[in-house]
C-alpha positions as CSV (number, residue, x, y, z in Angstrom):
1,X,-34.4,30.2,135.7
2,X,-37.9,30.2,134.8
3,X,-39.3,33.8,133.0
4,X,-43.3,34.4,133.5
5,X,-45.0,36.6,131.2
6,X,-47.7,35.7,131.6
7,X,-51.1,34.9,134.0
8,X,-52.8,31.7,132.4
9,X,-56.7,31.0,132.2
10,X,-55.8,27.2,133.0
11,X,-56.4,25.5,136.6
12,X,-53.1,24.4,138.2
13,X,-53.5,20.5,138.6
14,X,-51.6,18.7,141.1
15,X,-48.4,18.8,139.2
16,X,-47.9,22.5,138.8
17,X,-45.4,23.9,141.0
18,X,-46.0,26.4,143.5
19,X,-45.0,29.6,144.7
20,X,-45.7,31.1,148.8
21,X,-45.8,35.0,148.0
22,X,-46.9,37.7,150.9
23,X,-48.5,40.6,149.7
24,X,-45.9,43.1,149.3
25,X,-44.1,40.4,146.6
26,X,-47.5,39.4,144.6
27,X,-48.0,43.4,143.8
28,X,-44.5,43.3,142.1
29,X,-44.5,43.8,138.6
30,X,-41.1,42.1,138.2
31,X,-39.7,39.4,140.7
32,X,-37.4,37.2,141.3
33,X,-38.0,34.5,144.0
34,X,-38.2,30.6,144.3
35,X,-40.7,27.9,144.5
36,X,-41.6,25.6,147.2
37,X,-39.2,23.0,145.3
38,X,-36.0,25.4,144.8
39,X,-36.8,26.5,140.8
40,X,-35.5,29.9,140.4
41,X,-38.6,32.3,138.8
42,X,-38.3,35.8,137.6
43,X,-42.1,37.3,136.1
44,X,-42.7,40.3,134.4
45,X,-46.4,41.4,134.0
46,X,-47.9,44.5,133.2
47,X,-47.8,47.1,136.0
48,X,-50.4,47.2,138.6
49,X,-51.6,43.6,138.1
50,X,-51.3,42.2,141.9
51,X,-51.2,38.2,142.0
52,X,-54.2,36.4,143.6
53,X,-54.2,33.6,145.4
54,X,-54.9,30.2,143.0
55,X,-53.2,32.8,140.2
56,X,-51.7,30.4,137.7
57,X,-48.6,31.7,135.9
58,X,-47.3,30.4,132.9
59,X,-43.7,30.5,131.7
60,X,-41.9,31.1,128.4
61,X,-41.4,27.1,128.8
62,X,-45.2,26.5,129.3
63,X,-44.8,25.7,132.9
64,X,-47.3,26.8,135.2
65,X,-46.7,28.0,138.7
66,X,-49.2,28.6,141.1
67,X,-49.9,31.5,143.5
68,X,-50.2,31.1,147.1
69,X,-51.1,33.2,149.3
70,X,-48.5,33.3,152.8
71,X,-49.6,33.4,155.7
72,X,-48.2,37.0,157.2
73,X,-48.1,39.2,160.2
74,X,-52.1,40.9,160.0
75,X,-54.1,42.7,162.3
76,X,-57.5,41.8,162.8
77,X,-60.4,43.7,163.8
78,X,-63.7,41.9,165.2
79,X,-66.9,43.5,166.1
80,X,-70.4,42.6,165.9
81,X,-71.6,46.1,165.7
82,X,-71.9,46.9,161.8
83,X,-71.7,50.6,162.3
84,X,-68.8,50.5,164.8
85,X,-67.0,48.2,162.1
86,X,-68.2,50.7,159.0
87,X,-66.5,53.7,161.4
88,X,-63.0,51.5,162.2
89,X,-63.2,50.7,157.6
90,X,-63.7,54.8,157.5
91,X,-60.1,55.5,159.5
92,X,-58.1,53.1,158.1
93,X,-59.3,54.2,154.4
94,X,-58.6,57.5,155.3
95,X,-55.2,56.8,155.7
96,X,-54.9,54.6,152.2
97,X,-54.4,51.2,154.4
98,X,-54.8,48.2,152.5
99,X,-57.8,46.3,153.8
100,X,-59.4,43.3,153.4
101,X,-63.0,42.9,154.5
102,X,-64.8,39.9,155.4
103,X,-68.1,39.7,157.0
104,X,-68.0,40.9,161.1
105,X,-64.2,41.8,160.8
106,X,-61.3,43.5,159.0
107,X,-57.3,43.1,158.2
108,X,-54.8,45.0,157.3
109,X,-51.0,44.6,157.6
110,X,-49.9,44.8,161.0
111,X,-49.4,48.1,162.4
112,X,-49.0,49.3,166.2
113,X,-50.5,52.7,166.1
114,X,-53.2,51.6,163.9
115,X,-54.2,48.8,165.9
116,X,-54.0,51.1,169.1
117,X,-56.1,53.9,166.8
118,X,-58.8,50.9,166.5
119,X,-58.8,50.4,170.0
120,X,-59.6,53.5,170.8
121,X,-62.7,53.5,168.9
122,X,-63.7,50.5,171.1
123,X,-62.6,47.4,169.0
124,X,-61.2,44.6,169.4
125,X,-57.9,44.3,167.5
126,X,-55.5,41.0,167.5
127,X,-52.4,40.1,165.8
128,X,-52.4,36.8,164.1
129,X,-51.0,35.1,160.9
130,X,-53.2,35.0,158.0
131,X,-53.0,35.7,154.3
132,X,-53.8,38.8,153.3
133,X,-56.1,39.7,150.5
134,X,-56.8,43.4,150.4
135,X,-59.1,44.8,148.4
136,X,-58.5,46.0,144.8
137,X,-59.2,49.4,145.3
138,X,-61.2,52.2,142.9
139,X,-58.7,52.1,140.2
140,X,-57.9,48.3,140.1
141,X,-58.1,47.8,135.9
142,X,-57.4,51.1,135.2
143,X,-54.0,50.8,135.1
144,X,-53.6,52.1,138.8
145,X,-51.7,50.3,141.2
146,X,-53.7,49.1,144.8
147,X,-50.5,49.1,146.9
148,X,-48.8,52.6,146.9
149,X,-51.5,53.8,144.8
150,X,-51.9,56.2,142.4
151,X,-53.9,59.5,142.3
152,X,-55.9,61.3,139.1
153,X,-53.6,63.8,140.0
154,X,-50.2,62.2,138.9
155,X,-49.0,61.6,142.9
156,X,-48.4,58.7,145.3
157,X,-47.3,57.9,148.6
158,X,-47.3,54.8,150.8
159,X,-50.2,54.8,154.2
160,X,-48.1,56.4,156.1
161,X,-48.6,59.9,154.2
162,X,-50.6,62.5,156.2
163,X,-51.8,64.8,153.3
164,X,-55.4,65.7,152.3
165,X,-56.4,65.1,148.7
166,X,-59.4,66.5,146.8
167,X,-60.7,63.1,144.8
């Protein structure tokens, strides 16, 4: 087995192996799971750090494995009304969703009652397989995790939690 400590500032080239992670695997810490050729892998890298896409991760025997992105279960919100959009961004991230943005639509992991939440507010929501690439979040390189995140005041919970917070 393969041990990762660490993320590498070098390119993958064509040789490198490769590793198809969804999201909920490249925020782990420590991992066990196998390349697209059958090499075993475990990481271990500081807490918090969530694996990119094109991520390079280099091995206690120099061998560097690349990070990509799967292709998972999403939902996808279009609209071409900005504010509309901005209001649909406004519910999810009051309910600590995961998001990706990109320009005229957003994503988050699929999710039934979101999606018919989004609807409601008059937008158009399909489910579809893409990578997803949320973003990092407020306290991304403070040592604060983006996926279950972390709170100033020493709590988490997953998106499903109903509580106010003062922030």
């Amino acid at each position: 087995m393969k041990e990762c400590y660490e993320l590498s500032d070098i390119a993958a080239d064509q040789s490198a192996l490769s590793i198809e992670l969804d999201f909920q695997q490249r925020q782990k810490s420590r991992h066990r799971a196998t390349t697209a050729c059958g090499q075993e892998l475990a990481w271990f890298l500081e807490r918090g750090r969530v694996l990119e896409h094109g991520d390079v991760l280099r091995c206690s025997d120099n061998t560097l494995i690349q990070i990509v992105a799967a292709e998972e279960t999403v939902s996808q919100v279009s609209c071409t009304d900005p504010h509309l959009l901005m209001r649909g961004a406004y519910h999810l991230g009051n309910r600590h969703v995961p998001l990706q943005i990109g320009e005229g639509w957003l994503r988050y992991q699929h999710d039934h009652v979101l999606d018919a939440m989004l609807q409601g507010l008059g937008l158009v929501v399909e489910c579809c397989q893409r990578p997803f690439h949320p973003e990092n979040g407020a306290y991304h390189g403070s040592g604060h995790s983006n996926g279950g995140h972390a709170h100033s005041d020493g709590h988490s919970h997953d998106h499903d939690s109903s509580h106010s917070h003062e922030h």
